[in-house]
C-alpha positions in Angstrom: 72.5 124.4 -138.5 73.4 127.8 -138.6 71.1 130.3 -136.8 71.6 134.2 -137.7 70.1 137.3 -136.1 69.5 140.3 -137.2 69.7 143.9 -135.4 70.1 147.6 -136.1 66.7 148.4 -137.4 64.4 150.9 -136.4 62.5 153.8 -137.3 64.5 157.0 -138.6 64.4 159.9 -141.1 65.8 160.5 -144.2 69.5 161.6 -144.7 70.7 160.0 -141.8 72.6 156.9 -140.9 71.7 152.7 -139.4 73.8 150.5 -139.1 72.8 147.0 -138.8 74.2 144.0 -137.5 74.0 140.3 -137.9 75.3 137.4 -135.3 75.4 134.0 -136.4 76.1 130.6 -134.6 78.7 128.4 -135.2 82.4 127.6 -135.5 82.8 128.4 -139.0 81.5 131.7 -139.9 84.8 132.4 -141.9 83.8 130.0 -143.8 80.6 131.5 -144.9 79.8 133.9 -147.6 77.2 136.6 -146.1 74.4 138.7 -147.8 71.9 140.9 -146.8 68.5 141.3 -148.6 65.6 143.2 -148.2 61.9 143.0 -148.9 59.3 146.4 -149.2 55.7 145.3 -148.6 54.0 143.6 -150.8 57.0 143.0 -152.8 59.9 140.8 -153.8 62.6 139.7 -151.7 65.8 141.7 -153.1 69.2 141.6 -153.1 71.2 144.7 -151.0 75.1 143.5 -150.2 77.4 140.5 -150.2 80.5 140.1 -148.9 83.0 137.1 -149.4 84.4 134.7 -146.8 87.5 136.7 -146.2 86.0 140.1 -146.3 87.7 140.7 -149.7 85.5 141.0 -152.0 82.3 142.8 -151.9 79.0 143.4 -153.9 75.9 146.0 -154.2 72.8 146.5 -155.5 73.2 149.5 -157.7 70.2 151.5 -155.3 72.2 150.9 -152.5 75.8 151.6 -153.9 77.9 154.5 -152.2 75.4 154.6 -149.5 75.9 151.2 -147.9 78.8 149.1 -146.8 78.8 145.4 -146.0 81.2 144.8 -143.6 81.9 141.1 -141.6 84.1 140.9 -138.0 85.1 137.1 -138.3 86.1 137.5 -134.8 83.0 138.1 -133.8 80.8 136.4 -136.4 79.3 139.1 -137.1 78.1 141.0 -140.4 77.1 144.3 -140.2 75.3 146.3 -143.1 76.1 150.8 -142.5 73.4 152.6 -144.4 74.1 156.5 -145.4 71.8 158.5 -146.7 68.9 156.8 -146.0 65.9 157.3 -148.2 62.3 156.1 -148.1 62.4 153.6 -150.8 64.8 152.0 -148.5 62.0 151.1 -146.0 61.9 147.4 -145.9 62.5 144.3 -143.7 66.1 143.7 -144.2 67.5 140.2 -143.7 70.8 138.2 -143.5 71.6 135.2 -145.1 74.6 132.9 -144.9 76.0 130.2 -147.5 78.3 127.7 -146.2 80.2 127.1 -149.3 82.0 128.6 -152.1 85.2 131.4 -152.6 83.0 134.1 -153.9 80.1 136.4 -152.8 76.9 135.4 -153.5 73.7 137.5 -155.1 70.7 135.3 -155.8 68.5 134.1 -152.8 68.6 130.8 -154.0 72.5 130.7 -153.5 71.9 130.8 -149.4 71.6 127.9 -147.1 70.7 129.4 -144.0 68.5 133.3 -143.0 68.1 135.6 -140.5 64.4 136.7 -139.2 64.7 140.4 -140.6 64.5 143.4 -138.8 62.4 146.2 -139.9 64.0 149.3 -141.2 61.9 152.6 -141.5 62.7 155.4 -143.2 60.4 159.0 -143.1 60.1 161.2 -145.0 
C-alpha cells in the first residue's frame, strides 16, 4: 500500500504563486511515476502534471503549461506541484496520484495505482 498526502492548498488571488506538495509512504517512491490531477465542482477529474521515476521527463496539461512545474525530491518522497500565475479557472481540488510501475510518465487516471485525498486550491478573482 502506498499512502500519499497532499498539501500546499489554500485560498489565494489571482497572479500569484502555491506551491503544493505531496508525501508518500514507502520504500520505493523512486520507483513510482507521480501525477497530479485536479477536479472543478461539478466536473471531471483532469489531468495537470506528470513526472517520471527519475525526474527526467515531465508532462502538462496545455492550461497549465508555463505556469506550473512538477517537480519530485526522491530523497524525500516527495512531489511537489509550483503554480504561477494563478487564475480562477484553476480553482479546483487538486490531487496526487502514484503508479508503481513503468519507465515513463503517466496521463490517464486509469494509469494510477494509488491517490492522494486532494487539497483544495482557491483562486479569486
Amino acid at each position: 500500500q502506498v499512502q500519499l498526502v497532499e498539501s500546499g492548498g489554500g485560498l489565494v488571488q489571482a497572479g500569484v504563486s502555491l506551491r503544493l506538495s505531496c508525501a508518500a509512504s514507502g520504500r520505493t517512491f523512486s520507483s513510482y511515476a507521480m501525477g497530479w490531477f485536479r477536479q472543478a465542482p461539478g466536473k471531471e477529474r483532469k489531468f495537470v502534471a506528470a513526472i517520471d521515476k527519475s525526474g527526467g521527463s515531465t508532462g502538462y496539461a496545455d492550461s497549465v503549461k508555463g505556469r506550473f512545474t512538477i517537480s519530485r525530491d526522491n530523497t524525500k518522497n516527495t512531489v511537489y506541484l509550483q503554480m504561477n500565475s494563478l487564475k480562477p479557472e484553476d480553482t479546483a481540488v487538486y490531487y496526487c496520484a502514484a503508479r508503481t510501475r513503468g519507465y515513463v510518465y503517466y496521463t490517464k487516471i486509469n494509469e494510477y495505482d494509488y491517490w492522494g485525498q486532494g487539497t483544495q486550491v482557491t483562486v479569486s478573482s
